[in-house]
Each structure stands twice: as C-alpha cells, then as structure tokens.
N, C-alpha and C positions, 0 to 999 in steps of 0.2 A: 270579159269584163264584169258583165253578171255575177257568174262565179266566183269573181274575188272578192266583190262588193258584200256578196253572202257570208263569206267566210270570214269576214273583216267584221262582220256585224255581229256573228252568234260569236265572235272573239270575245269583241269589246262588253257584249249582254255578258257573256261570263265572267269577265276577268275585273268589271263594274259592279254586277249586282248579286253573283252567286259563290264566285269564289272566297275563300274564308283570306283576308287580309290580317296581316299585325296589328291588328286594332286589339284591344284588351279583349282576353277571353276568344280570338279568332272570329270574332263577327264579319259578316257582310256585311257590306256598307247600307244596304236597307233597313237592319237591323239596329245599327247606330244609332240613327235621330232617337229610337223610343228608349233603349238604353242610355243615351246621353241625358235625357230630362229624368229619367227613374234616379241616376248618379245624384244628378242635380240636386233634386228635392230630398233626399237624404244629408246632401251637403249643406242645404239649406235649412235642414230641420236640425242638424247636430250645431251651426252656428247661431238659430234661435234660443236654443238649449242654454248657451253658454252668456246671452245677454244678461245684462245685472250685474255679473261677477266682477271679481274688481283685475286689473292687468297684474301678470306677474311682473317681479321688480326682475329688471335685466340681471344677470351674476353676474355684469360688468361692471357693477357700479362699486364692487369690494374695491376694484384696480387701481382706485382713483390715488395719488400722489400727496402725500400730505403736505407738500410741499419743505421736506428736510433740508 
C-alpha cells in the first residue's frame, strides 16, 4: 500500500506542477500565476492607453430603415 501511495504522489507532483499543460505557450501550472499577471498589466496598460478617445460609431447604425 506504501508503494502505491508513492507512485500516486510523484504522479500527481508531475502531472500538477511539472508537466507542460495546454495552457498558452505549454506552461506548467506554477508558472501561470506569474505569466498571468505579466498578461494582465500589459492588458491593463494597452486599455489605459486608449482612455480619452472617443467610441467608434457601430457600422450598424447605416442599416437603420427610413422608414419607406
């Protein structure tokens, strides 16, 4: 029972914290959290960037029915 308890554990340690996953770029999931906040504050800096501007007009708004 030892013995599978072991083998269950350096599983789980691998296939948790070292195997490379489908996460973007094949990270390990340790590596996520610091990649996900790096994402972030680029995301956060490119929609800083964009405050002030004014909205674009929908191209829906040609569609409108003049009512003939």
């Amino acid at each position: 029972m030892d013995d599978a308890r072991a083998k269950i554990s350096a599983w789980r340690t691998r296939h948790n914290e070292s195997r490379p996953h489908s996460a973007p770029d094949w990270a390990t999931p340790p590596n996520s959290p610091a990649d996900a906040r790096a994402r972030q504050s680029q995301v956060t800096a490119r929609w800083a960037s964009r405050a002030g501007r004014r909205p674009r007009r929908s191209s829906t708004a040609r569609w409108r029915c003049s009512g003939n």
